[in-house]
C-alpha positions in Angstrom: -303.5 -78.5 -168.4 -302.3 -75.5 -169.8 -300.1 -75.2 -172.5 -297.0 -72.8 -171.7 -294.6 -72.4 -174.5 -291.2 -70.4 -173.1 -289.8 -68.8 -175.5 -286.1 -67.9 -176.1 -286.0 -64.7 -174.9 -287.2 -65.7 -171.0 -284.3 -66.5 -169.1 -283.9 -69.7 -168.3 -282.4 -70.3 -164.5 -279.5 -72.9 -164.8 -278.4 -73.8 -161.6 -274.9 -74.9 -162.3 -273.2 -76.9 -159.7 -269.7 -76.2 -159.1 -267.8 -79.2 -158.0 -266.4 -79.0 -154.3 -262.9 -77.7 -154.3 -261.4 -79.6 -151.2 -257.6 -79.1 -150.3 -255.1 -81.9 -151.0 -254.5 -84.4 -148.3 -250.6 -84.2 -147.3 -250.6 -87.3 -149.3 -252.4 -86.8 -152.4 -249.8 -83.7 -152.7 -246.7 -86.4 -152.0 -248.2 -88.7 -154.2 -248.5 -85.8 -157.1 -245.0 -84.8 -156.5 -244.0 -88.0 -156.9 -242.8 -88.5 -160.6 -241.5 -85.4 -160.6 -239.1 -86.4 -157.0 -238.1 -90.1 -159.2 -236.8 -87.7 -162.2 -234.7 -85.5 -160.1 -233.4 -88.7 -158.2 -232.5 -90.3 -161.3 -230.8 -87.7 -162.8 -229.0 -87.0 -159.5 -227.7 -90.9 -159.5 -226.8 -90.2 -163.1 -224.4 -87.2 -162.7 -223.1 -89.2 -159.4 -222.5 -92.5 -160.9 -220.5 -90.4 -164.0 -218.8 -88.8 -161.6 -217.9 -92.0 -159.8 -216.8 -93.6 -162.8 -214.6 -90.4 -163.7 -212.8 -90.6 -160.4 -212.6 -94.6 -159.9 -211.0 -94.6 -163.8 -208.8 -92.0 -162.4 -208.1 -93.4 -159.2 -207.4 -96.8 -161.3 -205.0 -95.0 -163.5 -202.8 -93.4 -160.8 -203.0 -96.9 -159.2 -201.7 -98.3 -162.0 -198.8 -95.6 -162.3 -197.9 -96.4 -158.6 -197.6 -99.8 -159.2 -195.5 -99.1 -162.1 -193.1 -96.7 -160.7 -192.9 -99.4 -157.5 -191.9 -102.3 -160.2 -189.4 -99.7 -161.6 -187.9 -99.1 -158.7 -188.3 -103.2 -157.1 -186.7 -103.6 -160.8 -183.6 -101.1 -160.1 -183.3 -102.6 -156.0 -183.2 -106.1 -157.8 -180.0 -105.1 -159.4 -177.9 -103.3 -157.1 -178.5 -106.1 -154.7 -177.6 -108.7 -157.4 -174.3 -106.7 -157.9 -174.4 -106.3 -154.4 -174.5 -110.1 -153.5 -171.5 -110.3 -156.4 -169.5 -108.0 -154.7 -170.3 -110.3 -151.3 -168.9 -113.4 -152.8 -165.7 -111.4 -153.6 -165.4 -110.6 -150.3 -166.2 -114.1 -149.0 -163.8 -115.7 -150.7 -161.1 -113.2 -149.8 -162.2 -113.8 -146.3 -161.8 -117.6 -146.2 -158.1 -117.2 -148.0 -157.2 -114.8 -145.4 -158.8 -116.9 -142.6 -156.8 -120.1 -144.0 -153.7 -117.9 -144.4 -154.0 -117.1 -140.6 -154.1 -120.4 -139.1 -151.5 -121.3 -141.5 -149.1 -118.8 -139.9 -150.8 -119.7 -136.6 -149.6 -123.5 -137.1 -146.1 -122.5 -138.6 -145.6 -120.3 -135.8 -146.8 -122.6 -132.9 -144.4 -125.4 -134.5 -141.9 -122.5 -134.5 -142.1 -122.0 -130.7 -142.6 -126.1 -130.4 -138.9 -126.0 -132.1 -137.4 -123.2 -130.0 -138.4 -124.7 -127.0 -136.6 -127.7 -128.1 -133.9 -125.8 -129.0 -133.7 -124.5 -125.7 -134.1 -127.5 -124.2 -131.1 -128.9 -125.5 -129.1 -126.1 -125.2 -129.5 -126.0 -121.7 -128.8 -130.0 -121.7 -125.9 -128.9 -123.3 -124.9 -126.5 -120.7 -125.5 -129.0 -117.7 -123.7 -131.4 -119.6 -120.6 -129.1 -120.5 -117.5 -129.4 -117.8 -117.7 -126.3 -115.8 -114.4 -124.6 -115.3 -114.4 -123.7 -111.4 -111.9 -120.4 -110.6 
C-alpha cells in the first residue's frame, strides 16, 4: 500500500450533479397558479357583492319612494272619491224627490183626465137629455 497524501494545492475533481430541470406538466403549472386564481376570484366577488349591495340598497330605496308617492297619491284618490260619493248622495236624493214628484203629477194628472172624462160624460148626458128645439 502506498501512502499518497494530496495536498491542497492538487485539484480536486468534484463532479457536481445538477438536478434535472424537467418542464412543468400543464398541471403542476394550474396547480401553481392556483392561490394566486382564488385571490383574484375573491376580490372579484368582493367588489361585485359591494356593488350589489350598493345597487339593491338603492334599488330598495327608490322602491320605497315609489310606494310612497303611490300611497300619496291612493291617499289623495281616497278623498276626492269620498267627496265624490258625498256629492252622489246629493244627487240621489234629489233624484228620488224628483222621481216621487213625477208620479205625483203623473197620478194628479191621470185623475185629472179620469175627471174630465166624466165631465164629458155628463155633459153629453146632459145634451141628449136636453129638449131639442126642432126649426
Amino acid at each position: 500500500m502506498t501512502n499518497e497524501t494530496h495536498s491542497t494545492t492538487q485539484l480536486e475533481t468534484q463532479v457536481v450533479v445538477q438536478p434535472k430541470t424537467t418542464a412543468l406538466s400543464p398541471y403542476d403549472a394550474a396547480l401553481s397558479l392556483m392561490p394566486f386564481l382564488l385571490f383574484l376570484g375573491a376580490v372579484f366577488a368582493i367588489i361585485k357583492g359591494g356593488a350589489w349591495m350598493k345597487d339593491r340598497t338603492a334599488r330598495e330605496v327608490q322602491d320605497f319612494t315609489q310606494i310612497g308617492n303611490r300611497l300619496d297619491e291612493l291617499e289623495k284618490g281616497v278623498k276626492g272619491m269620498s267627496s265624490l260619493s258625498v256629492s252622489l248622495h246629493d244627487h240621489e236624493r234629489r233624484i228620488t224627490v224628483i222621481e216621487t214628484d213625477y208620479r205625483h203629477i203623473n197620478t194628479t194628472l191621470d185623475e185629472l183626465k179620469v175627471g174630465i172624462k166624466q165631465l164629458n160624460d155628463n155633459v153629453l148626458d146632459l145634451a141628449q137629455r136636453l129638449p131639442r128645439k126642432e126649426a
